[in-house]
N, C-alpha and C positions, 0 to 999 in steps of 0.2 A: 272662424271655424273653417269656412272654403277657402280662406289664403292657407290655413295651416295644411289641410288636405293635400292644395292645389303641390305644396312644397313636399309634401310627402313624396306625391306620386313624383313630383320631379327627382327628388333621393334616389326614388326606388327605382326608375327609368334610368338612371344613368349609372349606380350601382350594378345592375342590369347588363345593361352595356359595357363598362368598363371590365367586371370580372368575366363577360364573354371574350374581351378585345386582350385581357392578361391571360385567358387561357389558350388561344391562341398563340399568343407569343409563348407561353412556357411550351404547348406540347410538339413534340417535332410534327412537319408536315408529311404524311400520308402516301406515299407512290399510287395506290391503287384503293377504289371501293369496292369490298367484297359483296355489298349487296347491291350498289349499281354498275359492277361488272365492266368499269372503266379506268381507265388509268384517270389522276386528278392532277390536276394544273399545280406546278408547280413554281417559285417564286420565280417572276420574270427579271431577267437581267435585264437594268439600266441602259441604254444608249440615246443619245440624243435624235437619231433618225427613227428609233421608236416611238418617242415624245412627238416629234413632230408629225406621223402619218398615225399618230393616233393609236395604234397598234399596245404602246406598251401598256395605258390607263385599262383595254381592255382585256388585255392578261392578267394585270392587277386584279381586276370588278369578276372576271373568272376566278384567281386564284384565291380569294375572300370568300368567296361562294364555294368553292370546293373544299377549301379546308375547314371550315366554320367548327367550330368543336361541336361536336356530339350532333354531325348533320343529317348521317343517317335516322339517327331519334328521332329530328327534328322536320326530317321529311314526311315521317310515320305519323307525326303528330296532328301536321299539315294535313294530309288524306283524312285522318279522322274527324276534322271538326268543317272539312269541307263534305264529307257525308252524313255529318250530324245536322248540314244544314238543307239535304236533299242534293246535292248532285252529286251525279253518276259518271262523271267522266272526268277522268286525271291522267294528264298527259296525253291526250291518246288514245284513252284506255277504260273502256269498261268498265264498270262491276255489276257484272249480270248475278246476281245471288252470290256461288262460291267460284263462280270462274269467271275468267278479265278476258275480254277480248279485245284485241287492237282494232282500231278503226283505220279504214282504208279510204285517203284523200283521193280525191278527182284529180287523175291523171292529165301529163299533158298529150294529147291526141296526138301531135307530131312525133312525139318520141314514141307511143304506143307503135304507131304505125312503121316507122322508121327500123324500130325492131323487128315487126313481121316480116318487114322486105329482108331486115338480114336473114330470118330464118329459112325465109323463099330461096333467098341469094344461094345459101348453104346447100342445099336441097338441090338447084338446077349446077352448079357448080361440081357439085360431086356424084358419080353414081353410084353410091351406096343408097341404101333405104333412110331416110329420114325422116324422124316421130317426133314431132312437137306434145309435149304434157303439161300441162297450166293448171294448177292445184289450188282452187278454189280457197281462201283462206279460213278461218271461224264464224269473223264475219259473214259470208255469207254462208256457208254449210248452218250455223246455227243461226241465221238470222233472229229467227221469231225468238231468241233470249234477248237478245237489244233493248235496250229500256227502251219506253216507250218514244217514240218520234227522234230518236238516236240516226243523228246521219251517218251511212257510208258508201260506199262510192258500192255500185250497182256491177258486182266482178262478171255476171255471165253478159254483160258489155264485148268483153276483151274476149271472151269464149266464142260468140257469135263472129267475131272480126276475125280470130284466128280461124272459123272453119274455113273462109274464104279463101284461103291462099293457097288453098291444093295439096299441102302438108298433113300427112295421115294426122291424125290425134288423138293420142292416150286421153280416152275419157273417166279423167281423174275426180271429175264434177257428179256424175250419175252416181260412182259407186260411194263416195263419200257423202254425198244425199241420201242412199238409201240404206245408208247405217246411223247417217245423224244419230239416232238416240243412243250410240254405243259412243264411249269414250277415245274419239277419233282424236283428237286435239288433247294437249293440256291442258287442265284449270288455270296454268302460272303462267303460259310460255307459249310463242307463237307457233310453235312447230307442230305438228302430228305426232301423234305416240307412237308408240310401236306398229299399234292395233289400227291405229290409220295407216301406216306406215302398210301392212302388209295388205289391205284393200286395196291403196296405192300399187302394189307389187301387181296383183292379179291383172286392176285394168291394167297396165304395162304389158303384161305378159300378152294378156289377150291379142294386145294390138299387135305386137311382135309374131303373132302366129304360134304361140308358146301355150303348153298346158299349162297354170300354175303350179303351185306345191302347195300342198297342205299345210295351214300354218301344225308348223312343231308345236312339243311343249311347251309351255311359257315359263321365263323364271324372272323374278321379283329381283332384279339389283339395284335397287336406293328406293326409299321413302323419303328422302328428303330434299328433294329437285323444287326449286323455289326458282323461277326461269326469268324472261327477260321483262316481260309483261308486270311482275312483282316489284322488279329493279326499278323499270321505270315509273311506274305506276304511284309508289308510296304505299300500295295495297299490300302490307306487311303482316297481317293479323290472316290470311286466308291457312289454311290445310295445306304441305308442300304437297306436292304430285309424288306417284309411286314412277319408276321408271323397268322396261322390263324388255327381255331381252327372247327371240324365239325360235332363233339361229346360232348353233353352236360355233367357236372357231378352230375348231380342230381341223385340220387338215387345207385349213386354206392358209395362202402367201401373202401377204400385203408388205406393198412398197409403197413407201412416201417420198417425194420429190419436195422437202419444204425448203430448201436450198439451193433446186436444180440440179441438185446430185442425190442417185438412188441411196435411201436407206430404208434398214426396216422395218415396218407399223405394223399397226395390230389393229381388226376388226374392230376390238374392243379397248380402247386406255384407260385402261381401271383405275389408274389416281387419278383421270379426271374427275372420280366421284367424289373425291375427299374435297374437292374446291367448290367453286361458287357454279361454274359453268358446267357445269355438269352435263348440257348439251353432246359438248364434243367430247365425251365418254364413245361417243360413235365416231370410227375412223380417226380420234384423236383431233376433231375438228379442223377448220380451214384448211388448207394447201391449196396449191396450183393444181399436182398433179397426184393421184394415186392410183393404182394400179390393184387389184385385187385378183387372184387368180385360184380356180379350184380344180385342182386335178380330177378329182374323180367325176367330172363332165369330160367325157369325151367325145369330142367332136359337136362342142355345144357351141363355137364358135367365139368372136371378141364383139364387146360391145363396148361404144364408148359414148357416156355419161356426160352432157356438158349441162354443167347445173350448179344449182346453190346447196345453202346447206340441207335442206328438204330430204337430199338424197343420200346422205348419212347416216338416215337410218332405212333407206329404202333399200340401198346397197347391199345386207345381209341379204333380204329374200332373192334379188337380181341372181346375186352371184350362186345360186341352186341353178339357174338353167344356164351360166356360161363361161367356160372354158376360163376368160377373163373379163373382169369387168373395170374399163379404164375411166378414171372421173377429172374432168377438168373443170376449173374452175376459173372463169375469166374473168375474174377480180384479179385474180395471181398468175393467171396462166398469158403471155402476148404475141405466142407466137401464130401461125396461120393451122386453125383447125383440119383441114381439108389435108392439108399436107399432112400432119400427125396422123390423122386416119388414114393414110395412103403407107407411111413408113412404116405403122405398127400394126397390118393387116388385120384393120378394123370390118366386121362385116353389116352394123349397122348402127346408128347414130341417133340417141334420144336427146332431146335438149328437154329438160324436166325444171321446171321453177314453177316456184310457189306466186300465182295472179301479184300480191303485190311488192314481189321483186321485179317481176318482167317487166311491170310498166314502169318503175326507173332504174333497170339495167342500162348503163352507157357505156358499154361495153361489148356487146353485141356485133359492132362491127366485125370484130375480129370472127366472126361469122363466113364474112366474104372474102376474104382475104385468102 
């Protein structure tokens, strides 16, 4: 009776296997995961100098892994039977009740610091005004949701080190502490809502010497923002996020440099809402360089935005108090800051990231330059 079992299970295991390993083969492979928001590995070409440095086997062992039939499912699956067994942390990531927060690894100190001297660098380098803003991530704005004895790296660390350095600072940490219990962040997704997003706006303004504005009416564009936090995560079953918008774009100009050469963008890219990234619905996401500019400030002056994506949606309330507002982005952008701010009569200079991009931006130099 346990040999016949035993041969069972082996039937069924390799049955199993084999009609996973033929559907594979029948279904074409994939370019892109719409729910983990990455392009997927695609069949490695053959060469013997790949064989040899090892390089091709693990293209293969990615590309098997990427295409697996029905792996999105199978990732969902995954999450559910590792929280049916008590834990709380998949990839990375959270699940505080209905919202995921990413965990923030310990930094390496040399590079923490290596970036502050760029910021300094920038700062003594140029006489314009320069505002350092370091934007506390969920992790810690919402600590006390962390499951219980949940490690993450302790961000008003890098806040403390940066007052040091003589660089004014957008205190982006106070006003997003003293809203915690309002919906500053997403349930799904790393960023800030809107609604953090314009808290964000106020201390900026403040520090600039700026009234704020009033947040505007608000309008509701998507209920179904399911962010990067869900991607990575396998946490497929949560509520998507609403997404909302509290600046109109009537009357402003946006230029995109995604090519090096000016063309025109929009505040808002509204097909980004029909995809998966629905993120960069704001600004149209990543570029080097954009440019926003609002005539009816006059004489509100040019500011220029050196930052990640954080500031995509901070960008609408900015650009209420000036003239233009320029954003680089030095992932895409290589050439020397200082100079750009000198040719495009810039009058003052925020460098704005979100705590756990800052501490592994390597990129930065281009600060001093």
């Amino acid at each position: 009776m346990q040999k016949r079992y035993a041969q069972f299970i082996c039937i069924l295991f390799c049955l199993f296997i084999g009609g996973f390993f033929a559907l594979h083969l029948i279904l074409p492979d994939r370019e892109k995961s719409e729910v983990e928001n990455r392009t997927l590995q695609q069949a490695p070409r053959f060469s013997v100098g790949a064989v040899l440095d090892g390089s091709f086997m693990e293209d293969v062992e990615t590309y098997i892994a990427d295409q697996f039939p029905m792996r999105d499912e199978w990732t969902g699956v995954k999450a559910r039977s590792e929280q049916a067994i008590g834990k709380r942390e998949f990839g990375g990531v959270y699940l505080c009740g209905d919202t995921l927060i990413a965990r923030v690894a310990e930094p390496d100190a040399a590079l923490v610091e290596k970036n502050l001297g760029y910021v300094k660098a920038l700062a003594e380098k140029t006489e314009l005004p320069v505002y350092l803003g370091l934007i506390p991530s969920a992790a810690e704005v919402w600590r006390d949701r962390l499951p219980e004895g949940a490690a993450s790296y302790d961000q008003r660390l890098v806040l403390e080190q940066a007052r040091s350095i003589g660089v004014p600072l957008v205190d982006y940490d106070s006003v997003l502490n003293d809203h915690a219990e309002e919906p500053v962040f997403y349930r799904t997704d790393h960023h800030w809502t809107t609604l953090g997003a314009y808290y964000g706006y106020t201390a900026a303004a403040r520090a600039l010497g700026l009234d704020p504005e009033p947040m505007g009416g608000v309008r509701q564009v998507s209920d179904s923002f399911s962010g990067t936090l869900y991607s990575t995560s396998g946490i497929h079953w949560l509520k998507p996020d609403t997404m909302e918008i509290a600046v109109e774009e009537e009357g402003l100009k946006v230029t995109s440099y995604r090519t090096g050469k000016p063309e025109a963008g929009a505040l808002y890219d509204w097909s980004k809402l029909e995809g998966k990234d629905k993120y960069s619905f704001f600004l149209g996401g990543n570029q080097p360089l954009c440019i926003v500019e609002n005539p009816a400030v006059q004489e509100g002056g040019r500011l220029l935005i050196i930052r990640d994506s954080y500031a995509d949606s901070l960008t609408p309330f900015l650009v209420q108090n000036f003239e233009q507002v320029h954003l680089l982005d030095l992932r895409y952008y290589k050439g020397s800051v200082a100079q750009y701010a000198q040719e495009n009569g810039i009058d003052a200079v925020l460098i704005s990231y979100s705590v756990p991009n800052f501490i592994e931006e390597k990129n930065m130099a281009l600060l001093g330059q």
